[in-house]
C-alpha positions as CSV (number, residue, x, y, z in Angstrom):
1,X,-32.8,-14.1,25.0
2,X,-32.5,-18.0,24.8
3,X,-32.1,-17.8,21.1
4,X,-28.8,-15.9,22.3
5,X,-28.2,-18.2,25.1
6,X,-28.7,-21.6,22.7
7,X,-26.1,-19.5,20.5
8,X,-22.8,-18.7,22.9
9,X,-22.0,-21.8,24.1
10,X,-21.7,-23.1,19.7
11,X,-19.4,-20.1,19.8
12,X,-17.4,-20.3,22.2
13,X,-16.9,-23.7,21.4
14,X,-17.9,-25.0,25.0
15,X,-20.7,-27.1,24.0
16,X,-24.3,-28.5,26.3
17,X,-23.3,-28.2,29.5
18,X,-25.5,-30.1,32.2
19,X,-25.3,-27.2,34.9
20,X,-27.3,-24.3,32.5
21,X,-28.5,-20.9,34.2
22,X,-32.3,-20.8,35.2
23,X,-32.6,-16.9,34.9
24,X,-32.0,-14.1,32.3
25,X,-29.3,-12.4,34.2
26,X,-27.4,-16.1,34.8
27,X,-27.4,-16.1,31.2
28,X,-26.1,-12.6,30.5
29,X,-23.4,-13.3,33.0
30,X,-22.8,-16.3,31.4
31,X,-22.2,-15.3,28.0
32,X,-20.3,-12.4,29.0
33,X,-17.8,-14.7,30.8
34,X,-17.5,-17.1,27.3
35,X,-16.7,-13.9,25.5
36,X,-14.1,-12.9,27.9
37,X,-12.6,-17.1,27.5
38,X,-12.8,-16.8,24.3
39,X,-11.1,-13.5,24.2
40,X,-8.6,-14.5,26.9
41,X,-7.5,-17.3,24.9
42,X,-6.8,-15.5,21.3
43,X,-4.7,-12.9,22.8
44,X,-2.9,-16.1,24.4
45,X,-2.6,-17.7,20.5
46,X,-2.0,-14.4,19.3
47,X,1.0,-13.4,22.1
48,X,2.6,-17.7,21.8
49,X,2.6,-16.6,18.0
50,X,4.0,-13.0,18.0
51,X,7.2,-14.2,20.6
52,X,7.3,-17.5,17.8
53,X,7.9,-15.5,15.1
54,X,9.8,-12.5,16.2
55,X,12.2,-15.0,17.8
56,X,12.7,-16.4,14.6
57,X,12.7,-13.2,12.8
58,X,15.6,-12.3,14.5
59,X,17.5,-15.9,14.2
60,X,17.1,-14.9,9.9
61,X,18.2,-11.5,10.8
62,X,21.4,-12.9,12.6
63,X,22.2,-15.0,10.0
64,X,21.7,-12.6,7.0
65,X,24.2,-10.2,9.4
66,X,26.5,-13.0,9.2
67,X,26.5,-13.8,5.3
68,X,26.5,-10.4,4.6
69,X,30.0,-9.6,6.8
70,X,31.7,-12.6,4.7
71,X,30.6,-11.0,1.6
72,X,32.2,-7.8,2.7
73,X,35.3,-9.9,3.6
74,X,35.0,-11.2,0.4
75,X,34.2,-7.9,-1.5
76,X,37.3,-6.9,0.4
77,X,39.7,-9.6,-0.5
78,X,38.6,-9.0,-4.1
79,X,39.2,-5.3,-4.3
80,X,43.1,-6.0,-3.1
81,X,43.6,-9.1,-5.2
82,X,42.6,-6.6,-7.9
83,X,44.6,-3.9,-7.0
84,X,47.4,-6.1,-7.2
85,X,46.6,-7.4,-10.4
86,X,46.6,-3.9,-11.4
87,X,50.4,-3.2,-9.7
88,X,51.3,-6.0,-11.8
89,X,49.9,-5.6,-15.1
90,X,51.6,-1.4,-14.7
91,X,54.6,-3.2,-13.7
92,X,55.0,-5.1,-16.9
93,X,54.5,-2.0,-19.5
């Protein structure tokens, strides 16, 4: 048990603290609640991340919807400039 105890606080990062449980169960108690930090704070990273990139997921998305209507604009513009090319060339024979 204080092989496990000597361990949790290297994990969880939290490093010799002056104030250490005297008994077993203060030390269960206290490794369960470095888990539960250590938990706590990757589903924080993980959430900060997630909004981060889905914001900017849809900022590409936005901006691909843009460039893709002016390409249709100009796959439109095309199409009639070529029709009218056409008109013109059958106007000529």
């Amino acid at each position: 048990m204080d092989s496990f105890w000597y361990v949790m606080p290297t994990v969880a990062t939290t490093g010799s603290v002056d104030i250490v449980p005297q008994t077993q169960a203060g030390k269960v108690v206290s490794m369960f609640m470095m888990l539960i930090g250590l938990i706590f704070f990757g589903m924080l990273t993980a959430s900060i991340a997630y909004w981060y990139v889905e914001r900017m997921e849809k900022k590409i998305q936005k901006e691909s919807e843009t460039e893709i209507d002016e390409l249709k604009k100009l796959i439109l513009n095309l199409q009639s400039e070529v029709e009218e090319m056409k008109k013109i060339i059958e106007d000529e024979k």
